[in-house]
C-alpha positions in Angstrom: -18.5 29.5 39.2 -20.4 26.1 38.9 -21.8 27.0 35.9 -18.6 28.6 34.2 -16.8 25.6 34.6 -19.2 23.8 33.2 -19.5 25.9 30.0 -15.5 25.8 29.7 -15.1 22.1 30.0 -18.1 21.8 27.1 -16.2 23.8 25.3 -13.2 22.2 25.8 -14.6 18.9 24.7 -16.6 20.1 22.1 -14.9 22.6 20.4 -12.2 19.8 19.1 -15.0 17.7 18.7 -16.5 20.2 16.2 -13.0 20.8 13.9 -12.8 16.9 13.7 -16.4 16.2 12.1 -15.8 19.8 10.4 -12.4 18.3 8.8 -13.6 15.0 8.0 -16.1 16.3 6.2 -14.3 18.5 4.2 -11.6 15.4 3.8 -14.6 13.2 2.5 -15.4 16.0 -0.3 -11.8 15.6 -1.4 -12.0 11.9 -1.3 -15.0 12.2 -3.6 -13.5 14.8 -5.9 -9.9 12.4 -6.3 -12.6 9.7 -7.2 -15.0 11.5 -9.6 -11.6 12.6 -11.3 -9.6 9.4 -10.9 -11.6 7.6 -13.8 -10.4 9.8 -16.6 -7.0 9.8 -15.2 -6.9 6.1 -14.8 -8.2 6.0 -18.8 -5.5 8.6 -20.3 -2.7 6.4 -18.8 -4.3 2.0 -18.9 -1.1 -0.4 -18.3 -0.5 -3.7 -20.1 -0.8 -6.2 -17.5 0.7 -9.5 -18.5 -1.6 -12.1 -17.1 -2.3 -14.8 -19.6 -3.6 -18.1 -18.0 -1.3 -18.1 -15.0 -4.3 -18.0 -12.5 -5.6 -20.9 -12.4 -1.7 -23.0 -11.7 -1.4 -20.5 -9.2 -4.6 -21.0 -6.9 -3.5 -24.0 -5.5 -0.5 -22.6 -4.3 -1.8 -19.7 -2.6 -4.3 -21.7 -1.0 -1.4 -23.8 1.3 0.6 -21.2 1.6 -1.2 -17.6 1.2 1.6 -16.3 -1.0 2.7 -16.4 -4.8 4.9 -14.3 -6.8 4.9 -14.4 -10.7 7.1 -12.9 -13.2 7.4 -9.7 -15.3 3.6 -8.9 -14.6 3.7 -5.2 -16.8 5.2 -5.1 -20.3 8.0 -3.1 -20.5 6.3 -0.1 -21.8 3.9 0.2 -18.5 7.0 -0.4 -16.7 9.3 1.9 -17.7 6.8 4.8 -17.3 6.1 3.7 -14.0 9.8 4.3 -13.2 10.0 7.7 -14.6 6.8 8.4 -12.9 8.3 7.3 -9.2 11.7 8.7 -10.2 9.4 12.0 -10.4 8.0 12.1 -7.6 10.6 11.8 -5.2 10.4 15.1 -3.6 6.9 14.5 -2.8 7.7 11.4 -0.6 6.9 11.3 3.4 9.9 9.9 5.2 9.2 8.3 8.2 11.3 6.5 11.0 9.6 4.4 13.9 12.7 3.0 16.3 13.2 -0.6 16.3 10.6 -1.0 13.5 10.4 1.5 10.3 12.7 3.5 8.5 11.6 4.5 4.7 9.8 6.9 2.6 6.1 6.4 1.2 3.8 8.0 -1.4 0.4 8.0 -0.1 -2.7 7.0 -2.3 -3.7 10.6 -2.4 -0.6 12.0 -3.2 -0.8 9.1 -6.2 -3.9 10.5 -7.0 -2.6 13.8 -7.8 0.9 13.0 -9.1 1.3 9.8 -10.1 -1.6 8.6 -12.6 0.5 5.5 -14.1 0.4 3.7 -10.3 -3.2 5.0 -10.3 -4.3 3.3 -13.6 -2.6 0.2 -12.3 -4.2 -0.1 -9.1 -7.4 0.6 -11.1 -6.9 -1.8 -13.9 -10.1 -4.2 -14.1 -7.8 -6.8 -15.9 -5.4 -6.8 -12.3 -8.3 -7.0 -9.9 -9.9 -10.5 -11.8 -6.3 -11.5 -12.5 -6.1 -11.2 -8.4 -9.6 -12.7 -7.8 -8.8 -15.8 -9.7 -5.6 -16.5 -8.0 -6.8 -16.1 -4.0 -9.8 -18.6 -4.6 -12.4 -19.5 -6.6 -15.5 -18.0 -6.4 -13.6 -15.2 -3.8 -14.0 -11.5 -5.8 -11.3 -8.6 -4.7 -11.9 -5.7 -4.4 -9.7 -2.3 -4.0 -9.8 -0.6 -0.7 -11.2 2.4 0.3 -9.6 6.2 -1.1 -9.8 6.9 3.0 -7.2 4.6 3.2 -3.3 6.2 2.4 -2.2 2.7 2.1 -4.8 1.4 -0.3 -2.0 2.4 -3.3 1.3 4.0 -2.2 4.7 3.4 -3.2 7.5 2.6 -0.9 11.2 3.9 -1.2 13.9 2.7 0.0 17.0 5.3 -1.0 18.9 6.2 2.2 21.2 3.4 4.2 18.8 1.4 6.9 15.7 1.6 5.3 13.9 -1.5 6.1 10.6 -2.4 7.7 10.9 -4.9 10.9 8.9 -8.6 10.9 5.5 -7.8 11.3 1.6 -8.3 9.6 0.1 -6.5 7.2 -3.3 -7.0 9.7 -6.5 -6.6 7.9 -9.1 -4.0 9.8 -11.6 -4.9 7.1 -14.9 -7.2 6.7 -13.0 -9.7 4.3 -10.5 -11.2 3.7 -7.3 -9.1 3.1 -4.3 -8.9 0.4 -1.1 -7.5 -0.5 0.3 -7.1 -3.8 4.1 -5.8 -4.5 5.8 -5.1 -8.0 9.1 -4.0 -7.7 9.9 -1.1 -10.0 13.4 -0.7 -9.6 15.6 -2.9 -7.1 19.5 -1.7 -8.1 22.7 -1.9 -5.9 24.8 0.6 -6.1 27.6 -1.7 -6.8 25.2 -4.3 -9.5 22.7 -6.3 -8.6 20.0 -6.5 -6.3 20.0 -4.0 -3.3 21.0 -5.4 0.5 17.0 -4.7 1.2 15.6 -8.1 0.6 12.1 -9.2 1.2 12.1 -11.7 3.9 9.1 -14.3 4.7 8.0 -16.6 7.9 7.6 -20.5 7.0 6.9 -23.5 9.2 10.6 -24.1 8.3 12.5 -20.8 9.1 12.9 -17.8 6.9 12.4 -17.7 3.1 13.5 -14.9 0.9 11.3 -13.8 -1.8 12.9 -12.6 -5.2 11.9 -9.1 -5.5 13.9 -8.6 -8.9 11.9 -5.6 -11.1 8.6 -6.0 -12.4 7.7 -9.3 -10.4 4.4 -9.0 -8.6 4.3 -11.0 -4.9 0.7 -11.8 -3.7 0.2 -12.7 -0.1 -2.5 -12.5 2.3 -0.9 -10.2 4.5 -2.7 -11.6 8.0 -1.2 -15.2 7.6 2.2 -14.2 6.0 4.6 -12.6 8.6 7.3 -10.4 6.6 9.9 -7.5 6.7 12.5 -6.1 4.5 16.3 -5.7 5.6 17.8 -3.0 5.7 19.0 -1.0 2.6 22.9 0.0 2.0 24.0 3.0 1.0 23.4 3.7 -3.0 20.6 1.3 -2.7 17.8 2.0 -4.5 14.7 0.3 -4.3 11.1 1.4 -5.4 7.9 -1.0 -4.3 4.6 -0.1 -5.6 2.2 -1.7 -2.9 -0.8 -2.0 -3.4 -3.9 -3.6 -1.0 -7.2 -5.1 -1.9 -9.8 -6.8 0.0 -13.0 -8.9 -0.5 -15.2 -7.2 0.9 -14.1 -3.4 1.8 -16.4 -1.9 4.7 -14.8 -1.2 7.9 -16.5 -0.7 11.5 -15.6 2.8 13.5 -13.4 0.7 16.1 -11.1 -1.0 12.9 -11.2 2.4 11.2 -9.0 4.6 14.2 -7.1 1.0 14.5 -6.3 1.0 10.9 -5.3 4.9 11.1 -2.9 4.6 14.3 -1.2 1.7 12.2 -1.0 4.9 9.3 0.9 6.9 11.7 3.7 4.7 11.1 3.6 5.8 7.1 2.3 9.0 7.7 2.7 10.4 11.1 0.5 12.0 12.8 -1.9 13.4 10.6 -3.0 9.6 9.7 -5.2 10.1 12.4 -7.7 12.9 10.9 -7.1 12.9 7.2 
């Protein structure tokens, strides 16, 4: 009987134990294969980012305060096609709703992979990543985080009444330091104007709302700046592509399953294993 029980409770422990390594191995081959085939897609579709020389007025800013936000950062071309593109792939979207905290939908960086090659290629985009680099401090280099990560590049939708996202940090689970990067694609009332979601930041003074009219591009270090967006009204629509880089991407085990329950918010459950 001993010995029976002592088989089933192996089993029990490491039969799940077995489908997890089983599956994340299987989910790493996918991550590789989205990777190996992310290069050409990122080439067939390279957006115009409009950087010019604003870096270098910008450092100093985000160095007191860990946040900028420039202007009409894609030409319209790029963002017109990202529009289409996010207009496209609506259906695709995960809605999620977290009481007292979350309600929204999100396209995760591997559904963006697949579907959505024009937020891909801009996520990608070299000239971006030193544009970024140059802005959070000199001599600091970003870098994009890892394709594990569903967060690394999604884009957020805000289309039913009461979307929002309550004050919190975006807390970084990584080795370096850790940023966020928003361009508003389309931000439209139903009635004109800017939607009732607005993007709300923590100062040593109060609250400061941050214009998130289309095409601007917000850069804040997302452990330092506490934020949240109000909720949406009805006929709102508002479409964020967010996107999260890091200076030095490797993660321990422990910040791994902590950056994956945080997921669950985005993605449910399923953040945990894939």
């Amino acid at each position: 009987m001993s010995e029976a029980l002592y088989f089933g409770g192996a089993l029990a422990v490491g039969g799940p134990a077995l489908w997890l390594w089983q599956h994340r191995r299987r989910r790493r081959r996918i991550y590789t294969d989205l990777a190996n085939r992310g290069q050409s897609v990122v080439l067939s579709a390279p957006p115009r980012v409009l950087v010019d020389d604003r870096p270098k007025s910008l450092r100093t800013e985000f160095c007191l305060t860990s946040f900028v936000r420039v202007e009409e950062i894609l030409d319209a071309n790029s963002l017109e096609r990202l529009r289409l593109e996010a207009a496209e792939n609506r259906p695709r979207v995960e809605r999620s709703f977290v009481p007292r905290h979350k309600k929204g939908g999100t396209l995760s960086y591997e559904a963006i992979y697949r579907h959505a090659p024009r937020a891909l290629a801009v996520y990608h985009s070299d000239e971006l990543r030193r544009f970024l680099s140059e802005v959070v401090g000199e001599g600091e280099e970003v870098f994009r985080t890892p394709d594990s990560d569903q967060s690394s590049c999604s884009v957020l939708y805000y289309t039913e009444a009461g979307d929002h996202i309550g004050w919190h940090y975006d807390h970084n689970f990584y080795r370096g330091r850790h940023f966020t990067v928003l361009i508003p694609l389309v931000n439209r009332s139903a009635l004109g104007g800017l939607s009732a979601s607005r993007l709300l930041r923590k100062t040593r003074t109060g609250e400061a709302e941050i214009d998130t009219s289309e095409n601007s591009c917000v850069v804040f270090e997302g452990a330092k700046v506490r934020h949240c967006a109000t909720p949406a009204a009805a006929g709102d629509l508002r479409i964020v592509l967010s996107m999260t880089y890091c200076t030095d991407p490797r993660i321990r085990p422990v910040q791994e399953l902590a950056r994956r329950i945080k997921d669950t918010a985005f993605f449910g459950i399923r953040a945990l294993w894939d």
